[in-house]
C-alpha positions as CSV (number, residue, x, y, z in Angstrom):
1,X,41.6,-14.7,33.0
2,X,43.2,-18.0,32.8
3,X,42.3,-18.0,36.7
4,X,38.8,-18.0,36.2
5,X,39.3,-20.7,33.7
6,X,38.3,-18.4,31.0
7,X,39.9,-18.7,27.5
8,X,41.5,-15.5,25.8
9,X,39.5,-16.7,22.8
10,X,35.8,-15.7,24.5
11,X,37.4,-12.7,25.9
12,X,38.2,-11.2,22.2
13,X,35.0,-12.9,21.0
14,X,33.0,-11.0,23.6
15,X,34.6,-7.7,22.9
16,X,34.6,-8.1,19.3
17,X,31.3,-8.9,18.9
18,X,30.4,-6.0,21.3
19,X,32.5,-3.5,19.2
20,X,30.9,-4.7,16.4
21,X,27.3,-4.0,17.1
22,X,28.0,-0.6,18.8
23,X,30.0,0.9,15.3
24,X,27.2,-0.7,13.2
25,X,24.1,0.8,15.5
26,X,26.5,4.5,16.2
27,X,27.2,3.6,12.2
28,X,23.1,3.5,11.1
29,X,22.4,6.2,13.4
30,X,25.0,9.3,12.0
31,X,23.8,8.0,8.5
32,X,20.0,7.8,9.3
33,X,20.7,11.6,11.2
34,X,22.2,12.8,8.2
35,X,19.8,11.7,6.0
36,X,17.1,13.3,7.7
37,X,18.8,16.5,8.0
38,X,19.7,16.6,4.6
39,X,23.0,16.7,4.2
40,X,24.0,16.2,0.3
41,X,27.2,13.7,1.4
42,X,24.5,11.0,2.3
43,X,22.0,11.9,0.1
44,X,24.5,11.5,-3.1
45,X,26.4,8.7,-2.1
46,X,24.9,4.8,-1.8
47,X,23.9,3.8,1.1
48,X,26.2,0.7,1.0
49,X,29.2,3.0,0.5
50,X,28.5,5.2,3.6
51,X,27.7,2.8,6.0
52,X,30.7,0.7,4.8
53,X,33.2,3.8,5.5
54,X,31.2,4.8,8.7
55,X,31.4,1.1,9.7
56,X,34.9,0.2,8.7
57,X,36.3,3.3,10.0
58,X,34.6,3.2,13.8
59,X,36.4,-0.6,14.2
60,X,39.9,0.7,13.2
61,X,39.3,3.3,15.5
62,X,38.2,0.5,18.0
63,X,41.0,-1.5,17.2
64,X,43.5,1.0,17.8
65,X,42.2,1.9,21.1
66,X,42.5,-1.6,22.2
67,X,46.1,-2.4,21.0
C-alpha cells in the first residue's frame, strides 16, 4: 500500500468502518426477523442486550477472520 502512497491507518479505517456497519445492519436484521417471527429469546430479552451480543459477537468473528 505504501506504493500507492496509501497509509495502513485508512486501510484499517476503511475496513473497520465497513465491518462495522455490515454486523450492525446483519445485527438489526436477525433481531428485527426474530422478532417478527416470534421467537420468545428476542421477545423476553431487551432489545439493547440482543443487539449488543448479536453486534459484539459478529465483530470478533470479523476480527478473527482478518487476523
Amino acid at each position: 500500500m505504501w506504493m500507492m502512497s496509501l497509509y495502513d491507518s485508512a486501510y484499517w479505517l476503511s475496513w473497520l468502518t465497513r465491518e462495522g456497519i455490515m454486523a450492525l445492519v446483519s445485527s438489526l436484521s436477525i433481531i428485527l426477523f426474530g422478532m417478527m417471527l416470534l421467537f420468545k429469546f428476542f421477545l423476553n430479552n431487551s432489545f439493547l442486550f440482543v443487539i449488543l451480543l448479536f453486534f459484539l459477537f459478529q465483530l470478533s468473528m470479523a476480527f478473527m477472520h482478518q487476523g
